[in-house]
PLY file of the C-alpha trace (Angstrom):
ply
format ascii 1.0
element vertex 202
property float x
property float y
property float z
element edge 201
property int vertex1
property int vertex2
end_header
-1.15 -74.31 190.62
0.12 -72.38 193.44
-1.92 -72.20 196.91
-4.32 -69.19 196.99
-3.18 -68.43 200.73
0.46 -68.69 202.18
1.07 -71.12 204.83
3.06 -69.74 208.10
4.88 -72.01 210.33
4.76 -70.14 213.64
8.50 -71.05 214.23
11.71 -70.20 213.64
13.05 -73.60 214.14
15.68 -74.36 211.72
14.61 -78.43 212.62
10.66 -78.04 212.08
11.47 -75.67 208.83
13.47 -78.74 207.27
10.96 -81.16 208.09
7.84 -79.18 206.75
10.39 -78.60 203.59
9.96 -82.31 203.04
6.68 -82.02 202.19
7.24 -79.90 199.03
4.61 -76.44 199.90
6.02 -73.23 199.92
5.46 -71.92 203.55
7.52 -69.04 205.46
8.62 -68.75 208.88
7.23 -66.60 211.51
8.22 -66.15 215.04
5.63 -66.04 217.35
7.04 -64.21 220.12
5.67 -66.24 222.53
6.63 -65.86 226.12
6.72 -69.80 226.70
8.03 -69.58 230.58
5.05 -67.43 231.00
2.57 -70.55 230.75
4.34 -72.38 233.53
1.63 -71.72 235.87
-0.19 -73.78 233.46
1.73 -76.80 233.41
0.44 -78.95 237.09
-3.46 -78.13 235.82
-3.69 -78.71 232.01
-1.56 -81.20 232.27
1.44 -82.00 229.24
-1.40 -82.72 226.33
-2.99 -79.49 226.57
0.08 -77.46 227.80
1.76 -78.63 224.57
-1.76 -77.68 222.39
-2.06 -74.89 224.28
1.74 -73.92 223.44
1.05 -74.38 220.01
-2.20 -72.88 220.10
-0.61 -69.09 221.13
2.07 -69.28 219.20
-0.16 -69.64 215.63
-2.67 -67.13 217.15
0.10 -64.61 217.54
1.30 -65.01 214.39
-2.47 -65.18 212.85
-2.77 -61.42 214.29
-0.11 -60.38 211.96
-1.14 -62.94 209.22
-5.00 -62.51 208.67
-4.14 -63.69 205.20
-2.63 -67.24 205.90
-2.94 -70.81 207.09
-0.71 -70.34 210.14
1.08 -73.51 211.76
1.99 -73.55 215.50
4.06 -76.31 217.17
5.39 -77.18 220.37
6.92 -80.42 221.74
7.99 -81.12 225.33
9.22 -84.17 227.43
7.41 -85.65 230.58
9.26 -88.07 232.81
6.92 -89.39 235.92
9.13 -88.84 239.15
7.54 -90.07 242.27
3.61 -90.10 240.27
4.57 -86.74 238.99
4.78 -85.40 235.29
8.08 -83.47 235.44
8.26 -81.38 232.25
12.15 -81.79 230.30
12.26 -78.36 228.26
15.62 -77.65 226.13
18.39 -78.18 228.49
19.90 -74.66 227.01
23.70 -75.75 228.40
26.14 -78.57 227.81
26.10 -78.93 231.52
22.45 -79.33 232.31
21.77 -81.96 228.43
24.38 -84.07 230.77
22.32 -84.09 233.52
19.02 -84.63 232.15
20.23 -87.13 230.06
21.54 -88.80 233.21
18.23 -88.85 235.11
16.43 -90.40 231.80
19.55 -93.21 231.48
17.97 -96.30 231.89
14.45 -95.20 231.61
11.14 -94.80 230.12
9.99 -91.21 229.12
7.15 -89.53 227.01
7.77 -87.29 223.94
4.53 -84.96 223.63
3.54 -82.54 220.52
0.82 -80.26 220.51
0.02 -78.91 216.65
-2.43 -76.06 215.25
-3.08 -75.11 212.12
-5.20 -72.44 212.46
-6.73 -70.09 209.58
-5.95 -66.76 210.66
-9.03 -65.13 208.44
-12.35 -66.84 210.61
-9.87 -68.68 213.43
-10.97 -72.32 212.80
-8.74 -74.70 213.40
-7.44 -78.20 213.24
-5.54 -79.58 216.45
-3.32 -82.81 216.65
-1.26 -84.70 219.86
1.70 -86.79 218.97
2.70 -88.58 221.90
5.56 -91.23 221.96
7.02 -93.21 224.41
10.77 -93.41 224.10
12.79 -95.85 226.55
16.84 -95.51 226.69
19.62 -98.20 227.77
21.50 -97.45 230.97
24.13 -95.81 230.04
27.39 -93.66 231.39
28.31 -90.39 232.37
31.11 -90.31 230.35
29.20 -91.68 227.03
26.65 -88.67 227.58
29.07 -85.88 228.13
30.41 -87.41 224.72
27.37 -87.59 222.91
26.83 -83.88 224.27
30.27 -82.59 223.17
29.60 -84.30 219.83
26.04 -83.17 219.04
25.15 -80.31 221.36
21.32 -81.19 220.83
21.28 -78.23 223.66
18.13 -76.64 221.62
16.06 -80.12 221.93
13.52 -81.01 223.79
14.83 -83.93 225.80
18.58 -82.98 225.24
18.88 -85.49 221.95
18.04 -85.97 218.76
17.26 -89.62 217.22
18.52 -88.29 213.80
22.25 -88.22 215.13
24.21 -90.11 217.11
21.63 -89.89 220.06
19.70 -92.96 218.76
22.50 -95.15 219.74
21.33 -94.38 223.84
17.76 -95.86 223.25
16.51 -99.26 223.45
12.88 -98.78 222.27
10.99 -96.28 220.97
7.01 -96.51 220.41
4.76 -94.56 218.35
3.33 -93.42 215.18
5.52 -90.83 212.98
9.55 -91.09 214.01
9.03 -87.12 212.44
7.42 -86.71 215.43
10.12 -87.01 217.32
12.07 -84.46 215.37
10.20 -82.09 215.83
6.78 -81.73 213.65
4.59 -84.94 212.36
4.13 -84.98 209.18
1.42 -87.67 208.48
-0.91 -85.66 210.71
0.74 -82.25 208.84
-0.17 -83.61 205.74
-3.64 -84.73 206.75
-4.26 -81.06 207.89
-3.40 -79.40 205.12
-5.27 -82.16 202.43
-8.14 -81.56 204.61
-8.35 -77.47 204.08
-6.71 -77.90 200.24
-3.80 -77.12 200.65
-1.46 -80.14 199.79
-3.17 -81.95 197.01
0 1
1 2
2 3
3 4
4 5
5 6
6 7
7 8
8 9
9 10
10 11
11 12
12 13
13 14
14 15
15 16
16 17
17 18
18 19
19 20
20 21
21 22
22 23
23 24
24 25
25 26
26 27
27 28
28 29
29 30
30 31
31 32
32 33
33 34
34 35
35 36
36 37
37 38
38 39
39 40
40 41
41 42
42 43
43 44
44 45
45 46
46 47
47 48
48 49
49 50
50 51
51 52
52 53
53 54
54 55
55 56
56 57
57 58
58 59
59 60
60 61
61 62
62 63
63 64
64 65
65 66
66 67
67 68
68 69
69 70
70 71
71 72
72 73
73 74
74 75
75 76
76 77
77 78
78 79
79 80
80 81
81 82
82 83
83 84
84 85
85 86
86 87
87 88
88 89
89 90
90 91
91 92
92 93
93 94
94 95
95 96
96 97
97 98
98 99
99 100
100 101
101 102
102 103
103 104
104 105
105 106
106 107
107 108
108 109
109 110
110 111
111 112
112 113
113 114
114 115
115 116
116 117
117 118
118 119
119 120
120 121
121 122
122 123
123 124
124 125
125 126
126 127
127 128
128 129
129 130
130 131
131 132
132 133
133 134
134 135
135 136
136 137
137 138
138 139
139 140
140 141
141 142
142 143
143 144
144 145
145 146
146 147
147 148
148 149
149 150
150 151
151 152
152 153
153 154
154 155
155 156
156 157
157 158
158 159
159 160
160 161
161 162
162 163
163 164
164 165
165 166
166 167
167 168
168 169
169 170
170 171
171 172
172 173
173 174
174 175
175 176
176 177
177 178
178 179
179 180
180 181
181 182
182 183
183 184
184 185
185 186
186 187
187 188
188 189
189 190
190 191
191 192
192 193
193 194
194 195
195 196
196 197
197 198
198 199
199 200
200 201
């Protein structure tokens, strides 16, 4: 039997649209239109846990104002690396140039993978909230092997600048933490618990 109620995923990530695939539910994609550099002001208060839900909290209310019909599912994922007992934020490096660079200053060590989820329903605005936090540690590595991995990848559109499903898992030594889907992008064991919970996956 087909869900009463569409699902939205407040995203048009090709990467979080393969993963919630996975799970088998019909969904669509939304964007969200979310101005994300506009919540920078945000970031030395709330702190990366509820930047990241808060993230993902505007982007499935946006698309809930369009949707009053739907479950509507809002992601966002960032990096933190602690520089001198401060939580510097890695967004998508965007160029090949800078993914070199902040590949270089995580080379060698140990950084934090954050994801703030919402699924929100759009018709009375309750909502279900979940943090996926991993800690991800990489081997020392060269300049020359990241500019590689970079010219071989491009994971310019990651948060982090890699990806653990490609050749990027060869720079880590460890990597600690609940759902490896996490890291890609959207967590499906707590996805899945969300949507059993309001009847939607069965």
């Amino acid at each position: 039997m087909a869900p009463s109620r569409p699902l939205v995923l407040a995203s048009t990530s090709r990467y979080r649209a393969a993963l919630l695939a996975r799970l088998g539910v019909p969904f669509e994609q939304a964007p969200s239109h979310v101005d994300e550099r506009a919540h920078d002001g945000r970031w030395d208060s709330d702190g990366p846990v509820e930047y990241a839900l808060g993230l993902a909290r505007a982007k499935a209310r946006a698309v809930s104002e369009r949707r009053r019909d739907a479950w509507v599912l809002g992601a966002d994922q960032l990096g933190v690396l602690e520089v001198l007992g401060r939580a510097v934020r890695l967004d998508q490096p965007g160029t090949p140039e800078r993914n070199v660079e902040q590949l270089m200053a995580l080379s060698g060590r140990t950084h934090e993978l954050v994801g703030g989820i919402v699924l929100l329903d759009a018709a009375s605005g309750a909502e279900q909230t979940h943090v996926d936090r991993h800690r991800l540690t990489m081997r020392a590595f060269t300049r020359s092997e990241a500019e590689a991995y970079v010219a071989r990848c491009a994971p310019v559109d990651c948060a982090g600048g890699y990806r653990i499903e490609d050749a990027g898992i060869a720079l880590f030594e460890r990597i600690a933490g609940d759902d490896p889907t996490g890291i890609e992008g959207l967590p499906l064991m707590a996805v899945s618990r969300m949507l059993r919970a309001v009847g939607y996956l069965v």
